[in-house]
C-alpha positions as CSV (number, residue, x, y, z in Angstrom):
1,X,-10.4,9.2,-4.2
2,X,-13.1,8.9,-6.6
3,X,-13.1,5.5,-8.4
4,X,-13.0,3.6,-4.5
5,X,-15.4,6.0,-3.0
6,X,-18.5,3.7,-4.3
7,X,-16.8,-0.1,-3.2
8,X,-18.3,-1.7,-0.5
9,X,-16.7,-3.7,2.4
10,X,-19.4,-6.3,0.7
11,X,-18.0,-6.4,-2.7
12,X,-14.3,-6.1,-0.8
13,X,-14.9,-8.7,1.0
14,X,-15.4,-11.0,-2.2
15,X,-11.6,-11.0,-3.3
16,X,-9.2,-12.8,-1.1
17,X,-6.6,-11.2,1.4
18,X,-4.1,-12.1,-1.7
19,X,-6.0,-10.1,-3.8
20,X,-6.9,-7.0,-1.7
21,X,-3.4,-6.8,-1.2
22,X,-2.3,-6.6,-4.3
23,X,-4.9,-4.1,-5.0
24,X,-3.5,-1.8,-2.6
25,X,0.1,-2.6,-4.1
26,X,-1.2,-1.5,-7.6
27,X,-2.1,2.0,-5.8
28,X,1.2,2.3,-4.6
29,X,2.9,1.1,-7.4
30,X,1.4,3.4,-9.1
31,X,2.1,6.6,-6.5
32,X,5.8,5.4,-6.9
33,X,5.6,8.0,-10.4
34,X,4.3,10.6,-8.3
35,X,7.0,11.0,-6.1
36,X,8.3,14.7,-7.5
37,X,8.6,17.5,-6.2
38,X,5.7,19.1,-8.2
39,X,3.7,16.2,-8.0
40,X,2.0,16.8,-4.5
41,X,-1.9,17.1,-5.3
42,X,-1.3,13.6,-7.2
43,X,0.6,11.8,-5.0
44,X,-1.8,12.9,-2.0
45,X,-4.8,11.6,-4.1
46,X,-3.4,8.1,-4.8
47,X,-2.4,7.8,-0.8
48,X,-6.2,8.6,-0.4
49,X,-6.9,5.7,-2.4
50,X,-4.2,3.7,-0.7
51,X,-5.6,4.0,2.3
52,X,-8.7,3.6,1.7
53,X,-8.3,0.5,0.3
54,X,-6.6,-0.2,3.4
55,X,-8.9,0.6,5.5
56,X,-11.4,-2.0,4.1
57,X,-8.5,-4.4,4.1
58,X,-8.8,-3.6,7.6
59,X,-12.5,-4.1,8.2
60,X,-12.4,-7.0,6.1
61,X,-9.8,-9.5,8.4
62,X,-11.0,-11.8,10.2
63,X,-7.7,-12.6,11.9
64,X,-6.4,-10.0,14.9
65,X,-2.4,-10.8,13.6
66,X,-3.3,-9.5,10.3
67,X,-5.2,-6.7,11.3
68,X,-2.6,-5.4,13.5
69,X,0.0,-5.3,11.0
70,X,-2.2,-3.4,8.2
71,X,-3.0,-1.3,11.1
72,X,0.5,-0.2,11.6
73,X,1.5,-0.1,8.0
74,X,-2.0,2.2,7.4
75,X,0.1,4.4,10.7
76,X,3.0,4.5,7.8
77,X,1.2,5.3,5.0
78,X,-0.9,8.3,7.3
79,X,2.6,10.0,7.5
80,X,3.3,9.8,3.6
81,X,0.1,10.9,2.9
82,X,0.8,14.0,5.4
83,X,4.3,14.6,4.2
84,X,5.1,18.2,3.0
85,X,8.1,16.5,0.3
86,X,8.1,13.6,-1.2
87,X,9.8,10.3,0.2
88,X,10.4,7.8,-2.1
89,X,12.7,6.1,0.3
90,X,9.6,5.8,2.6
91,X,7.1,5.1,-0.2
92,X,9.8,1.6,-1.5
93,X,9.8,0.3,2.0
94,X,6.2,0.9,2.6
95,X,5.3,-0.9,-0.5
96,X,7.6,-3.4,0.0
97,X,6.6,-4.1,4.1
98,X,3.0,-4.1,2.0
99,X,3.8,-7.2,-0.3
100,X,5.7,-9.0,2.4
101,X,2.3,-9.1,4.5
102,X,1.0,-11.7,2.3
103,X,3.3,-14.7,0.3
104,X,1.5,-14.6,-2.8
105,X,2.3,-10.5,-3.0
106,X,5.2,-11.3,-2.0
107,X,6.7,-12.7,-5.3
108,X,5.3,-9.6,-6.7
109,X,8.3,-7.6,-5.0
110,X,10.7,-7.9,-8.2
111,X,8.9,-6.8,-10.7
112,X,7.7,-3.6,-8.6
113,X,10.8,-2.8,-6.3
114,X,14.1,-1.7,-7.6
115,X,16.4,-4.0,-6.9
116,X,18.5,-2.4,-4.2
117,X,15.1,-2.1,-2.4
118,X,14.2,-5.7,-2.7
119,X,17.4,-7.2,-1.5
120,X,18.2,-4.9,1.4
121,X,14.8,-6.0,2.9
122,X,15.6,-9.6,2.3
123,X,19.2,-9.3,3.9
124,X,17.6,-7.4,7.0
């Protein structure tokens, strides 16, 4: 967890809700490569990071709604991190549930979801 162990809810607090969750998305985006079988250590390191952005996501909000629903998708992202295997179905819809918190991550979805992701969430 070592390059978000020093960031401060303070200096958190200074990007927007856009931007925090994008930042999270970037930490998942980038666990999405980690999702081997041998990569285990890795993968558990960048969901430490994940949620640890997410958790001063959390302390950060202001509004309850919002809260709520990164506390919930933090519940989701607990159980990857605790997973034995890797589940890259899991990990897509997390990340995708992720962007489609916040309309300005939300046009982010193509260019980070395989497509069969992005338009079975849409449909559903």
């Amino acid at each position: 967890m070592s390059q978000h162990a020093t960031l401060t809810l303070e200096r958190w607090r200074e990007f927007g809700k856009s931007e925090q969750i994008l930042m999270i998305a970037t930490e998942m985006h980038r666990a999405s490569r980690l999702l081997g079988p041998d990569d285990g250590d890795s993968r558990r390191n960048a969901y430490e990071r994940v949620l640890r952005l997410t958790d001063l996501t959390i302390q950060a909000q202001e509004r309850p709604a919002l809260r709520r629903e990164l506390l919930l998708w933090r519940g989701l992202m607990a159980e990857l991190y605790i997973a034995a295997e890797p589940r890259p179905a899991s990990h897509l819809a997390a990340l995708n549930a992720l962007l489609l918190l916040d309309p300005v991550a939300a046009r982010q979805r193509p260019y980070v979801l395989p497509r069969a992701a992005a338009a079975v969430s849409s449909a559903g």
